[in-house]
N, C-alpha and C positions, 0 to 999 in steps of 0.2 A: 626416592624418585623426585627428581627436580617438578617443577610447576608444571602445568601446560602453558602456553604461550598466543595468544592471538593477535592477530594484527590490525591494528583499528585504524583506516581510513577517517581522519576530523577534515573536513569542508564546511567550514562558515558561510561563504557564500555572501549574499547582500542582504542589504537592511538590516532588522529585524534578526537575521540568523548570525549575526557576527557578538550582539547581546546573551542570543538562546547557548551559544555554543560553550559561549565563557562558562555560564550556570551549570551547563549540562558535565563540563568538563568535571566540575566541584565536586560533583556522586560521582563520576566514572574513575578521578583519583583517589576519593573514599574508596570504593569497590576496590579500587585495586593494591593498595595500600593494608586493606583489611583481610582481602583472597590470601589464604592459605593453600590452595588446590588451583590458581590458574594467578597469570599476568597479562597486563593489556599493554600490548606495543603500539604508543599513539603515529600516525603518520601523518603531519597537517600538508594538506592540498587546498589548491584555488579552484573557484570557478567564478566567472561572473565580471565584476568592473577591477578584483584583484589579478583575474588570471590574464583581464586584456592589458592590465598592464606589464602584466610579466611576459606573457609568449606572444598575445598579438592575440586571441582567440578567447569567448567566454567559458569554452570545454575544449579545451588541448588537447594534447594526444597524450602530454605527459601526465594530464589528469585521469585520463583515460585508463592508461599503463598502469598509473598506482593504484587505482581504483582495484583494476583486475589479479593486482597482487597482495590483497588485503585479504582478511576474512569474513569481517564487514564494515562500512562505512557511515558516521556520522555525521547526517546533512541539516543545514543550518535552513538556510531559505534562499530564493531564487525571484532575484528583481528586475523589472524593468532598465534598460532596454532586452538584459538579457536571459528574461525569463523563460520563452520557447526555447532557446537552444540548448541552454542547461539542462534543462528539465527533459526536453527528448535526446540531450546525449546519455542521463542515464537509463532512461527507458530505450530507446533503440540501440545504446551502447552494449548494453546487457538482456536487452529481451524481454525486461520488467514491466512484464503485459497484464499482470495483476495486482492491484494495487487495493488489498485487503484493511479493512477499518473495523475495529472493535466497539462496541456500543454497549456500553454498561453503567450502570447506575453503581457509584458509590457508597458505602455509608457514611452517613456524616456529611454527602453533599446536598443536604436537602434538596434533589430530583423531584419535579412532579410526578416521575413515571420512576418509582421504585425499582420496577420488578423489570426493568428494562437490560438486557442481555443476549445481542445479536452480534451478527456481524455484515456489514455490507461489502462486497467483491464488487471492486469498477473496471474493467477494461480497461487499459491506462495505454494503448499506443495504434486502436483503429476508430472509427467513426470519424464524428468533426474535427476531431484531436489529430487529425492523422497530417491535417495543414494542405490537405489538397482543395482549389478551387482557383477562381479568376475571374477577372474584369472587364467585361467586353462590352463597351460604351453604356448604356442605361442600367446593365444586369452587374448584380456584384455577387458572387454563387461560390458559396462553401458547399465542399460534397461529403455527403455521410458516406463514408467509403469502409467496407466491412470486406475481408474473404473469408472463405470458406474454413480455410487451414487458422485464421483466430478466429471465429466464429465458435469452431470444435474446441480447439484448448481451453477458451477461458471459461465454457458451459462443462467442462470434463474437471476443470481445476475445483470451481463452486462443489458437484460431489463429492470430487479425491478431498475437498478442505471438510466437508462436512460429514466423512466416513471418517479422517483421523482427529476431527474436534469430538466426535461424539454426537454431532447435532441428528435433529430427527427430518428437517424440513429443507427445502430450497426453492426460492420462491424468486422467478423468473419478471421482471417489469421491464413494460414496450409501450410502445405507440401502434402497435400492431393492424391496424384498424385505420391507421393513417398511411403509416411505414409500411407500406405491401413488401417495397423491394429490399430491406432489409432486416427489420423485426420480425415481419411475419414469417419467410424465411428460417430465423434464429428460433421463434419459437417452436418451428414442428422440429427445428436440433434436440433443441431443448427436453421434448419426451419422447424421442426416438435412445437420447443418450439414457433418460431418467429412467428407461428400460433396462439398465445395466445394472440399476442402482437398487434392486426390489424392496428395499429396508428404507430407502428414504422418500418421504412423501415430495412431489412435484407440484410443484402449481402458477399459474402467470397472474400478475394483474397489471393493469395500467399504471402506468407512475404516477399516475393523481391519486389513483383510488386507495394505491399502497402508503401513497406520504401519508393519506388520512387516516390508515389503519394504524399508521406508527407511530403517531401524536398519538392519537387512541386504544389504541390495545398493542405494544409495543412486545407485549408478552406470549403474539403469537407467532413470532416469527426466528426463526433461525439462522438463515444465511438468506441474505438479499442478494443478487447480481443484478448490478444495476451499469447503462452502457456508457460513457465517457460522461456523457454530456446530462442524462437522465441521472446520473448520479449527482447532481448539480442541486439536486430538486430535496436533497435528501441534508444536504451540508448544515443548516440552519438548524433544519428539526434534529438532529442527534444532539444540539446543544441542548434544545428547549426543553426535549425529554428528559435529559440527565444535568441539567442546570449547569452546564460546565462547559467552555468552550473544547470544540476537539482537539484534542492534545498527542495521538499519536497513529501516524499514517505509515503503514507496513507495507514495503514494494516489494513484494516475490517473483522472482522469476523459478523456472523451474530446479530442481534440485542438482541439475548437473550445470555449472558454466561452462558458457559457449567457447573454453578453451578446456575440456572434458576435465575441471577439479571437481570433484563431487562435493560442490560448496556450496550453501544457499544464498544465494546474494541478498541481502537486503539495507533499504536506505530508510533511515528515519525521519523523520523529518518532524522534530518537535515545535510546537510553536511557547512563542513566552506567554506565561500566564503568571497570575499571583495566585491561584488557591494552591494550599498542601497539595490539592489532587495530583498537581503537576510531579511532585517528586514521588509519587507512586505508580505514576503512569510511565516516569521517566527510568523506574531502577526494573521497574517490570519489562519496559522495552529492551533494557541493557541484558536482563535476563534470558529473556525471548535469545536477543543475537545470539550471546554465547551458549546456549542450550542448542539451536537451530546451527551454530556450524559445527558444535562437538557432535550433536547425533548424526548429520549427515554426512562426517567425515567415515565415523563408526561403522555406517551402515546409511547409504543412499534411502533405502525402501524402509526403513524404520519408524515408525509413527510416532510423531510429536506427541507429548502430553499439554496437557492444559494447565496453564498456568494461573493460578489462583482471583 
């Protein structure tokens, strides 16, 4: 029986991700040089000051196209001027409304916070993110713009992630108190859905009150949902607990693509670093891809394991 075969979408993209990609490339040709049981078909694409000079556009449609013909894609990074349109052509391109981050303490990275092991879920394409607002003489008004229909998904994703990670908790953070019109809302979703869920404990706090539980007791939390912009609050502190810059940002969309492959889309998005950490975060990510589109070729409904 010949190999299996996957198709890897590489996008360097600007800055910073044109450096990350080279590096990243070095394990993904080890990996595949070394696979006895699979090979990786690289595919290089543009986006960004590469692809306006080639089509005229910082997300083409031909970037688009190969994107949707891959089985997943490695993304470098995303620079001004064109860093909104990149970044929401893969999120509105593909539906990649959840934008999952792992939070772990290494050993051997001397972490203040040891025993730190969570994960935070950010909404990645409603609220502020979403790019609606306007300028009308004195007022300059960004709108938190949320519906109903992602409201449900991304609060249904948080338990579907934390029924197939094994996690015990989910724990919901707002402005609820402030945000009438749209946290508070979200949160009676929130334990109307966590009624589904009778095995996993529910709970909200404030985004202040949670950044401080997770500098602080990092070890009581399981899966974070945190919204676009609230998630903002959280970026600093997952370095300062596990002494490490963040090193690997997981964008899921649901388990079928919007052109019905039962494929799970996801974009990496590594950043450069100098500790070791980075080539364990980096073969573990590579791992994650090819595990996540062999099982859900396999079997759509089939539950991820955890990877080490």
């Amino acid at each position: 029986m010949g190999k299996k075969r996957y198709r890897i979408g590489i996008i360097p993209g600007d800055g910073i991700g044109r450096d990350v990609i080279k590096a990243a490339r070095i394990v993904l040709d080890a990996i595949h040089e070394q696979s006895t049981t699979f090979a990786l078909d690289f595919k290089p694409m543009d986006t960004g000051d590469a692809a306006v000079k080639k089509y005229g556009a910082p997300f083409p449609k031909e970037t688009l196209d190969g994107i949707a013909a891959t089985d997943a894609v490695l993304f470098g990074a995303a620079g001004n001027p064109h860093t909104v349109a990149v970044l929401m052509g893969f999120r509105l391109g593909f539906n990649l409304y959840a934008n999952v981050r792992p939070v772990k303490s290494l050993p051997g990275s001397n972490a203040l916070k040891t025993n730190a092991d969570l994960i935070v879920v950010r909404e990645n394409t409603e609220g502020l993110y979403r790019g609606v607002g306007y300028i009308d003489g004195d007022y300059h008004v960004n709108l938190r713009v949320f519906t109903t229909k992602g409201m449900d998904r991304i609060l249904r994703f948080c338990f579907e992630l934390a029924r197939k990670e094994g996690r015990k908790k989910v724990t919901f953070t707002h402005k609820a108190h402030v945000l009438t019109y749209t946290d508070e809302p979200m949160r009676k979703m929130f334990y109307e859905i966590a009624k589904e869920y009778p095995n996993i404990v529910a709970e909200d706090m404030t985004i202040d009150a949670c950044a401080m539980q997770v500098v602080m007791h990092p070890e009581r939390f399981d899966i974070i949902f945190a919204e676009n912009a609230n998630d903002l609050a959280f970026r600093n502190l997952k370095t300062y607990i596990t002494q490490r810059p963040e090193v690997m940002k997981i964008l899921l969309s649901s388990a079928h693509h919007h052109l019905h492959k039962s494929v799970m889309r996801l974009v990496i998005n590594l950043v450069a670093l100098t500790q070791i950490a980075n080539f364990y975060c980096e073969i573990r990510g590579h791992l994650q891809i090819l595990y996540a589109s062999s099982e859900t070729r396999k079997n759509p409904a089939k539950q991820k394991k955890r990877l080490p």
